[in-house]
C-alpha positions as CSV (number, residue, x, y, z in Angstrom):
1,X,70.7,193.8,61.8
2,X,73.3,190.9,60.8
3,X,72.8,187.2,61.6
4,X,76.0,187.1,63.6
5,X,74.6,190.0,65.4
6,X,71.2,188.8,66.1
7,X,73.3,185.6,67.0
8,X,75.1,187.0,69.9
9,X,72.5,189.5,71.3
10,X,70.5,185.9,71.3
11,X,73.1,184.2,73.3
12,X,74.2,187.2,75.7
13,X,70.0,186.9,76.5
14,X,70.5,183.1,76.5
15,X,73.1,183.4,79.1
16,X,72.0,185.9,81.5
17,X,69.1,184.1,81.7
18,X,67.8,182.4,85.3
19,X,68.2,178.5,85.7
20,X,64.7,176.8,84.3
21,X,62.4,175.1,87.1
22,X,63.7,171.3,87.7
23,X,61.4,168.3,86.4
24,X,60.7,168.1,90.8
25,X,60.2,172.0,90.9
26,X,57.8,171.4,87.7
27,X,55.6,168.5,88.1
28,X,53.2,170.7,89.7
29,X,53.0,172.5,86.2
30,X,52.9,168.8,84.3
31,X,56.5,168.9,83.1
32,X,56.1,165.2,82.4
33,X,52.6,164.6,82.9
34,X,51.0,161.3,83.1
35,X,49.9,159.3,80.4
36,X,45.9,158.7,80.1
37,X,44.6,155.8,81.3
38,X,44.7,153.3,77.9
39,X,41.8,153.4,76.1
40,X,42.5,150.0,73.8
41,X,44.5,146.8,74.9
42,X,45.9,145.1,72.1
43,X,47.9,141.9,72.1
44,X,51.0,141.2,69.6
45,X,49.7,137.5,69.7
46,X,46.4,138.2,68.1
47,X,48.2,140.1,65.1
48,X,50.9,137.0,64.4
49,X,53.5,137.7,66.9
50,X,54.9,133.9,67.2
51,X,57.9,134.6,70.1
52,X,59.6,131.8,69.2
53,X,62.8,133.3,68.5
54,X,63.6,132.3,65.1
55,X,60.6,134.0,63.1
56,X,61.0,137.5,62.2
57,X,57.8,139.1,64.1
58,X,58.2,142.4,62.6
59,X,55.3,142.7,61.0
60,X,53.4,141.7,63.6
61,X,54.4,143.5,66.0
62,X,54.2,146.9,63.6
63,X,50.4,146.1,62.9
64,X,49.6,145.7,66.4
65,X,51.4,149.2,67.2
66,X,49.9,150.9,63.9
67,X,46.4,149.4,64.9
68,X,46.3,151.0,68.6
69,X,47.6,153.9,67.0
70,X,44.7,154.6,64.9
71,X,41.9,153.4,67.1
72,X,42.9,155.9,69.5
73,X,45.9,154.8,71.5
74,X,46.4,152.4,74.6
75,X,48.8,149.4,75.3
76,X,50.1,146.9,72.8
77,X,50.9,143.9,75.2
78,X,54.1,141.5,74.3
79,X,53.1,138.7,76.5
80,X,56.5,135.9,77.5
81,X,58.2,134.9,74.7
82,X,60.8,135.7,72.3
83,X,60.2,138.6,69.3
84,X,63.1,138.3,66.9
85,X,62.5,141.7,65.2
86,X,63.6,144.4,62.8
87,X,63.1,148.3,64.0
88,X,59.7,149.1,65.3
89,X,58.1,152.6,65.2
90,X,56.7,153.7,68.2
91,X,53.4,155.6,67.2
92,X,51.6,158.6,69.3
93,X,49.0,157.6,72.8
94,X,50.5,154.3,72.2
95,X,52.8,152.5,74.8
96,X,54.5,149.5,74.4
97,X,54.2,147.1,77.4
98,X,56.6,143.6,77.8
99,X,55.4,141.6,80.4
100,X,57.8,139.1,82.3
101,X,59.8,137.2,80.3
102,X,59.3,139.2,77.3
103,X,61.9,139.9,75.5
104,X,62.5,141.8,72.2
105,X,65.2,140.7,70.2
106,X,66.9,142.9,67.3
107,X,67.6,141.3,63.9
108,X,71.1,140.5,62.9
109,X,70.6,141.6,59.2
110,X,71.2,145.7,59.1
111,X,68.4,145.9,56.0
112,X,65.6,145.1,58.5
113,X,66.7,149.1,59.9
114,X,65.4,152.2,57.7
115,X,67.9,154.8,56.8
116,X,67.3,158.3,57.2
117,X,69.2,161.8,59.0
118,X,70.2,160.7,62.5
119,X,72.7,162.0,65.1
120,X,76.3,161.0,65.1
121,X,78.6,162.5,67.2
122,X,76.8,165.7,67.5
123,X,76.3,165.8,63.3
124,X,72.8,164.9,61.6
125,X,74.1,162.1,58.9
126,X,72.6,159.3,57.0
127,X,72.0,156.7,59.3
128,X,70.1,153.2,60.6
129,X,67.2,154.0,62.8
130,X,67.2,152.0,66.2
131,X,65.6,148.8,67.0
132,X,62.6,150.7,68.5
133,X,62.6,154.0,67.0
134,X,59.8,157.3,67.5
135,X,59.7,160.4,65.5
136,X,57.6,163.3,66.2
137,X,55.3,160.6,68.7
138,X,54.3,162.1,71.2
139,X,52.6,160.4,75.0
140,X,54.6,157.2,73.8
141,X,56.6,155.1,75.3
142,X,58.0,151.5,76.6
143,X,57.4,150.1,80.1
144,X,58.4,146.6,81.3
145,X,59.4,144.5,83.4
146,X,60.4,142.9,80.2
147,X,63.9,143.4,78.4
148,X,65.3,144.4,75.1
149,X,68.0,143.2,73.4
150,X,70.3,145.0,70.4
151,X,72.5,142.3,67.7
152,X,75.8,142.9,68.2
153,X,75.8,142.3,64.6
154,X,74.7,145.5,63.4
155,X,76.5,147.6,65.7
156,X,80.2,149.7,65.5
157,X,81.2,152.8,64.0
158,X,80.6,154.3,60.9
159,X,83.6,153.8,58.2
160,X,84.7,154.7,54.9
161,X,83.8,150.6,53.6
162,X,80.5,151.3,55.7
163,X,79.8,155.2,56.3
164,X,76.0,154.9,57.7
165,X,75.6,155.3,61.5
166,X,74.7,151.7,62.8
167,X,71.6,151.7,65.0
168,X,70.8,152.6,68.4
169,X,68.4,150.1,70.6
170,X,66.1,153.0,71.1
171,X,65.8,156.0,69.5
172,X,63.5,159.0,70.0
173,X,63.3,161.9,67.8
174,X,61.5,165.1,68.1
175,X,58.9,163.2,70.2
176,X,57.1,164.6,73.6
177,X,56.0,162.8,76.8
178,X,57.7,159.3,76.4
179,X,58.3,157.2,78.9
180,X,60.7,154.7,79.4
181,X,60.1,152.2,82.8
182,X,60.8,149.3,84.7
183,X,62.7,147.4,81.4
184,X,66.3,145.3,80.9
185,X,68.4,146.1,78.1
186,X,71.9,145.1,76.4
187,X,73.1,146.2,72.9
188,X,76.8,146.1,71.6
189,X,79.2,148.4,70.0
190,X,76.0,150.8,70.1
191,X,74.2,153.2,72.2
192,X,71.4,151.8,74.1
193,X,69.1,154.9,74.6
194,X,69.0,158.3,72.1
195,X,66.5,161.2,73.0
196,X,67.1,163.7,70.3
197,X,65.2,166.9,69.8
198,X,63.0,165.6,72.9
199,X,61.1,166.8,75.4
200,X,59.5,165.8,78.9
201,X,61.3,162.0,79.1
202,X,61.2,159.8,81.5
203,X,63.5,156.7,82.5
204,X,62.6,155.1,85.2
205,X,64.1,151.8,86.7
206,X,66.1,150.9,84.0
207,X,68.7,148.2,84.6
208,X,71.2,148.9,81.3
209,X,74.1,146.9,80.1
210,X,77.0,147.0,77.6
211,X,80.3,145.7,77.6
212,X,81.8,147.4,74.8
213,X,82.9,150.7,73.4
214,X,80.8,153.1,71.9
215,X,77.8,151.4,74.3
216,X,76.3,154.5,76.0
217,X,73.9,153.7,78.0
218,X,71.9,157.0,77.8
219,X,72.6,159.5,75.9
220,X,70.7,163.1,76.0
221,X,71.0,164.7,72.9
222,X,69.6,168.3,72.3
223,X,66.7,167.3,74.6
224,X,65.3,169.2,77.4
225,X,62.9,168.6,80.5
226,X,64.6,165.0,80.9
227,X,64.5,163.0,84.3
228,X,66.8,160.1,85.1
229,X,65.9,157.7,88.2
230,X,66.3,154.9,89.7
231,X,68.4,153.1,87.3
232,X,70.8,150.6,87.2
233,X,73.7,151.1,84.3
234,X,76.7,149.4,83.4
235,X,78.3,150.3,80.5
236,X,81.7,149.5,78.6
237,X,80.9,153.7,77.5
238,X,79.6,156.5,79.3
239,X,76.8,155.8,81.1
240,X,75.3,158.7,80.7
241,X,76.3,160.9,77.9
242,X,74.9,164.5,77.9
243,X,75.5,166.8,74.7
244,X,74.5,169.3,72.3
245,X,75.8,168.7,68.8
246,X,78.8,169.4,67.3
247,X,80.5,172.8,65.2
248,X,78.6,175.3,63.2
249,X,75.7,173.2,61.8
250,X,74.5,172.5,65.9
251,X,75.9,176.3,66.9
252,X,73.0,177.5,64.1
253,X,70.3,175.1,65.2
254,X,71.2,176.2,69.0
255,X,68.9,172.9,70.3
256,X,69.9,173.2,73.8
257,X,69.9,170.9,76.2
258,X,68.4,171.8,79.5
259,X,67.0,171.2,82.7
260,X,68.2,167.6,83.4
261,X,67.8,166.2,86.7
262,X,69.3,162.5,87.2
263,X,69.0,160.8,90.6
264,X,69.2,158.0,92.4
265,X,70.8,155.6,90.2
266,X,73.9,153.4,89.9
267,X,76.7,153.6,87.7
268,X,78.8,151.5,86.1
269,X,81.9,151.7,83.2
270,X,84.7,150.1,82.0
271,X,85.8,152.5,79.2
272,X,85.0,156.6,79.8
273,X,82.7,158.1,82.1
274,X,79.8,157.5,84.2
275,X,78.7,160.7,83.6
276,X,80.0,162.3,80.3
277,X,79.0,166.3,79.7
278,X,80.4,166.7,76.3
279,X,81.7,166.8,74.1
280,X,79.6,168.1,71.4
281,X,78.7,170.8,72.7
282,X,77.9,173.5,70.2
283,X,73.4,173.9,70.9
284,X,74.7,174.7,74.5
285,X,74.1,172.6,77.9
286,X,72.3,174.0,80.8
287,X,71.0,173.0,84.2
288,X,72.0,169.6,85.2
289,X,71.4,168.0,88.3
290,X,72.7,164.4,89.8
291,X,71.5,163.4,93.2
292,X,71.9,160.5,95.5
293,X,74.0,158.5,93.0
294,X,76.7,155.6,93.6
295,X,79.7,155.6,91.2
296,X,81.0,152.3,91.4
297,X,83.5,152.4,88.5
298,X,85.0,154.4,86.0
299,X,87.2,154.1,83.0
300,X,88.2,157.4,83.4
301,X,85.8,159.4,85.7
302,X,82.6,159.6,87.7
303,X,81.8,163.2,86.6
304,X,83.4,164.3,83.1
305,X,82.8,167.6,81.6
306,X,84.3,167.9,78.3
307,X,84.4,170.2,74.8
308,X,86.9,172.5,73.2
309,X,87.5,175.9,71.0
310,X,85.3,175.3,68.3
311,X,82.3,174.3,69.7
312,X,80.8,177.6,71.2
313,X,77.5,178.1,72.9
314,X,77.8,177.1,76.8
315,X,77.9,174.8,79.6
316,X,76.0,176.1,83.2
317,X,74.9,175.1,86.0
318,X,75.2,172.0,87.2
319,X,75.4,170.4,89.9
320,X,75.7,167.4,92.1
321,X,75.0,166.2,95.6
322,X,75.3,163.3,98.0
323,X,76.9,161.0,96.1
324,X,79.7,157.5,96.6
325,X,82.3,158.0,94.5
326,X,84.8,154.4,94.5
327,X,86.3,152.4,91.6
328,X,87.6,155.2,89.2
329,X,90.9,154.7,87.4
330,X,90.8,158.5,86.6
331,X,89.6,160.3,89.9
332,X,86.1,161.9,90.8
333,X,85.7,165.5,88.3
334,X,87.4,166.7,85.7
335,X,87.1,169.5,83.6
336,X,88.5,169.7,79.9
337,X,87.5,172.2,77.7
338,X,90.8,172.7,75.5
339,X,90.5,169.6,73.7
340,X,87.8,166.7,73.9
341,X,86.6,165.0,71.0
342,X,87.4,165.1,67.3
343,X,87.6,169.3,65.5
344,X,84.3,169.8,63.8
345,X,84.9,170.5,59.9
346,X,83.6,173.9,60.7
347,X,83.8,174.7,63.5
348,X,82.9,178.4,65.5
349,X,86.0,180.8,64.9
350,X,87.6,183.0,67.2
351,X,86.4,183.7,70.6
352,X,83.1,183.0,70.0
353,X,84.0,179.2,69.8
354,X,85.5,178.9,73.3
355,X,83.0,177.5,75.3
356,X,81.7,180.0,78.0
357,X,81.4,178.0,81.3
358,X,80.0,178.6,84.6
359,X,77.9,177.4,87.8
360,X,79.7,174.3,88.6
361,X,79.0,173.6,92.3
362,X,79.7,169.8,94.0
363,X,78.6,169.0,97.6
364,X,78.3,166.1,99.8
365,X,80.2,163.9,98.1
366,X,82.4,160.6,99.9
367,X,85.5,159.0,97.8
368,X,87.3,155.4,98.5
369,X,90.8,155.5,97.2
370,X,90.3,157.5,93.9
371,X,93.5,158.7,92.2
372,X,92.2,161.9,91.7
373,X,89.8,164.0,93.4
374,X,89.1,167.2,91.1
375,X,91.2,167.5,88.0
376,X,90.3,171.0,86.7
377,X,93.0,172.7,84.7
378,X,91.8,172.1,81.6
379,X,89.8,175.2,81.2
380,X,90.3,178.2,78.4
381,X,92.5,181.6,80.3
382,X,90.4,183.6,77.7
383,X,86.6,182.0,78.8
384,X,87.4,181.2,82.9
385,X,84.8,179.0,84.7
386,X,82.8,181.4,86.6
387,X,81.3,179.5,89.8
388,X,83.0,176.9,91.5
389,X,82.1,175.1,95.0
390,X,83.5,172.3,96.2
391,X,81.8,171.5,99.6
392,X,81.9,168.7,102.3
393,X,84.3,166.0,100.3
394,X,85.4,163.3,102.9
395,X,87.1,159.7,102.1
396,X,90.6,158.6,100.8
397,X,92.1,160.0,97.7
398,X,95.5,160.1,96.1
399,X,95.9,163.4,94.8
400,X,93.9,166.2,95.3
401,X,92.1,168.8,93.9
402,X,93.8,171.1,90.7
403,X,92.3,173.7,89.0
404,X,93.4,176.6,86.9
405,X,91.7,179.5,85.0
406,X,88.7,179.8,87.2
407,X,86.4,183.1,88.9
408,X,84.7,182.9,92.1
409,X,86.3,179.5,93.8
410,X,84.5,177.8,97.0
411,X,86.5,175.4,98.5
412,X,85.7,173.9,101.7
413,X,85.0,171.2,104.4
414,X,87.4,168.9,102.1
415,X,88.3,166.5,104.2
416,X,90.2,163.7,102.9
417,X,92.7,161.4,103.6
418,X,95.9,159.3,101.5
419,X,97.2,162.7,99.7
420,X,100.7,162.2,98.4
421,X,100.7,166.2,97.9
422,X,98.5,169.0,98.5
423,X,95.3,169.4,98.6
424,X,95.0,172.4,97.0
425,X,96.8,173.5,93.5
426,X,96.1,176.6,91.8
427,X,96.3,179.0,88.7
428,X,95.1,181.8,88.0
429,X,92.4,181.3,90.5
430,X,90.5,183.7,93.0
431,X,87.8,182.7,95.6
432,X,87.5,181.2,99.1
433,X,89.0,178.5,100.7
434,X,92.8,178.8,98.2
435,X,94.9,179.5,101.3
436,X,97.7,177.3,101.5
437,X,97.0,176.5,98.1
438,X,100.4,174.9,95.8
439,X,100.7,177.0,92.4
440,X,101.0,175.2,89.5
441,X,101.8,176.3,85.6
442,X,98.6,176.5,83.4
443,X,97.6,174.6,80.6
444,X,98.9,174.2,77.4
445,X,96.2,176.3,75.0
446,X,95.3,175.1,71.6
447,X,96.0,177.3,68.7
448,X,92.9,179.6,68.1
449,X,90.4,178.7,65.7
450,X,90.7,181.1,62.7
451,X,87.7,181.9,60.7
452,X,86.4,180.3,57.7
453,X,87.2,182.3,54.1
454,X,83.2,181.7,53.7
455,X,80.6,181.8,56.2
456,X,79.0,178.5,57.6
457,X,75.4,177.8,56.0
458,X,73.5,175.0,56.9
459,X,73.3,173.1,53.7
């Protein structure tokens, strides 16, 4: 049997699969069980660990991390002070606690950061590690109520004069039961938490800040199993950026990202999204959930999904309920899956690249004064959304809801007020709750991705 054919009879399996038990419906099962009680206590202090700001406690810091590690596991302890550091390696059983008025502090110099592969942009490059970095750790983790701070110094883009990723403020990497509680942060012109390749995470009570682009706050990155509570993020990026990876090289590693629940939180941003979906999107994306969540303010959006013809694989089910939407300069939901985000250099031909989409439902949900309540044309004729409810919407908007190329519509209960048109603009639509409904002309469609004169290989 071929590869390509092994492929698709892998994701025709992949999709008619049922939706994975939440992190809630799993607990019972351990999902994200609890860490052990410590068995050692160690103390930066007693290893060297000035806090004064000004001396580089690295090393430190490392030994007292390494040491727990290898006696077994437990707490390493940053008591008050002020740890001017390079990156840190989380190690496995061992958590890293900062007590009040802790504070870790990244190094301004971008040498005191190891390079190895790392996750840009949905592509595994040569990169910085973060500030506090974990790779294959597993029962690990960081709990405050101390903070975290990232150098706005070694942050930005990569560039021809500079073409290594910068680093992220914390960075997990194929790593298992890590938690990540009750902690401050701020980092510039950088992402402020990576999971990639993870597994059963936690972050909890999290207050997160950035004021600049590229400053995610979180970002979920072929990771699965992830829960998302009680925090507080404000962002000048997404706040929370949910993704996959990016062309062929992520479409043949199919690391998916699943079963993300994300409740009771705050958000916060100046540039995109509060919640970005996208758009690297290629390992697929399945079974998110947002609950109970106030969307304050949005660049763009409170709720973006995102990708384009090229990326293949899937985005499904997901969900949200009961949440304040106020403060967007875009609207409440949009859908755009002709054209987000930079063309991979190889990316899936044909058909097979188009995003298949489906199980998008939307409830409970109050707006002040958005522009826009559901912008959802954006979507392929040749790979319709399949699954769309839109249920018990009140508040004040400007314009209403839009949406073409779609299966299986719910609309209703939408009660809003402030519409300078209708409520309702279709096409190519079927479902419940369209009469009445405006029509509108579809999309513009991108040209169609042509395959490559020589099969992708990873390399």
């Amino acid at each position: 049997m071929s590869r390509n054919l092994v492929r698709r009879n892998f994701l025709r399996t992949a999709l008619a699969a049922p939706l994975l038990p939440s992190l809630a419906e799993a607990q019972s099962n351990s999902a994200i069980p609890q860490p052990p009680a410590p068995k050692l206590t160690l103390n930066v202090r007693d290893f060297g660990a000035t806090g004064d700001g000004t001396t580089k406690d690295t090393a430190a810091l490392q030994q007292a991390i390494d040491r727990c590690w290898v006696l077994g596991g437990g707490e390493v302890v940053a008591p008050a002070g002020k740890y001017l550091t390079g990156a840190l390696a989380l190690r496995p059983k061992t958590v890293l606690r900062l007590e009040k008025d802790a504070a870790i502090a990244g190094s301004p110099d971008l040498a005191d950061y190891p390079i190895t592969q790392v996750r840009w942009e949905g592509k595994w490059i040569q990169g910085h590690l973060g500030l506090i970095y974990a790779i294959d750790a597993h029962d690990t983790g960081i709990v405050g109520p101390g903070r975290i701070d990232g150098n706005p110094a070694v942050g930005g883009r990569p560039n021809a004069n500079y073409p290594l990723r910068h680093p992220a403020l914390i960075e997990p990497m194929e790593c298992s039961n890590v938690r990540f509680e009750d902690f401050s942060t701020s980092n510039g012109l950088m992402w402020c938490l990576h999971a990639t390749y993870c597994e059963n995470v936690l972050f909890r009570n999290l207050n997160i800040r950035s004021t600049t682009g590229n400053g995610d706050g979180i970002d979920i990155d072929s990771s699965k199993h992830i829960r998302i509570e009680g925090c507080d993020i404000s962002t000048g990026d997404d706040c929370i950026a949910i993704k996959s990876g990016r062309g062929a090289e992520a479409y043949a590693l199919l690391r998916t990202t699943e079963d993300v629940v994300i409740r009771d939180c705050t958000f916060a941003d100046s540039i995109f999204a509060c919640i970005g979906i996208g758009s690297e999107t290629s390992g697929g994306i399945r079974g998110v959930r947002i609950e109970r969540c106030k969307f304050t303010r949005a660049g763009t959006y409170a709720i973006y999904i995102k990708s384009r013809p090229g990326r293949g694989a899937f985005i499904e089910d997901i969900s949200a309920d009961d949440l304040d939407v106020s403060g967007m300069r875009g609207g409440f939901l949009r859908f755009n899956i002709l054209n987000s985000g930079i063309q991979d250099q190889n990316p899936v031909p044909g058909l097979e690249g188009i995003p298949t989409i489906r199980n998008y439902r939307f409830s409970n949900v109050r707006v002040k004064d958005v522009p826009v309540l559901v912008d959802g044309t954006g979507i392929h004729p040749d790979k319709p959304l399949d699954g769309f409810t839109l249920t018990n919407v009140t508040g004040t908007c400007a314009k209403g809801i839009a949406i073409a190329n779609v299966r299986n519509a719910k609309i209703h209960d939408v009660k809003v007020t402030g519409l300078t048109g209708p409520l309702v603009s279709v096409h190519n639509v079927t479902g419940k709750g369209l009469e009445g409904a405006a029509e509108i002309d579809g999309p513009k469609i991108p040209d169609a991705v042509k395959p490559p004169e020589t099969p992708y290989v990873l390399h």
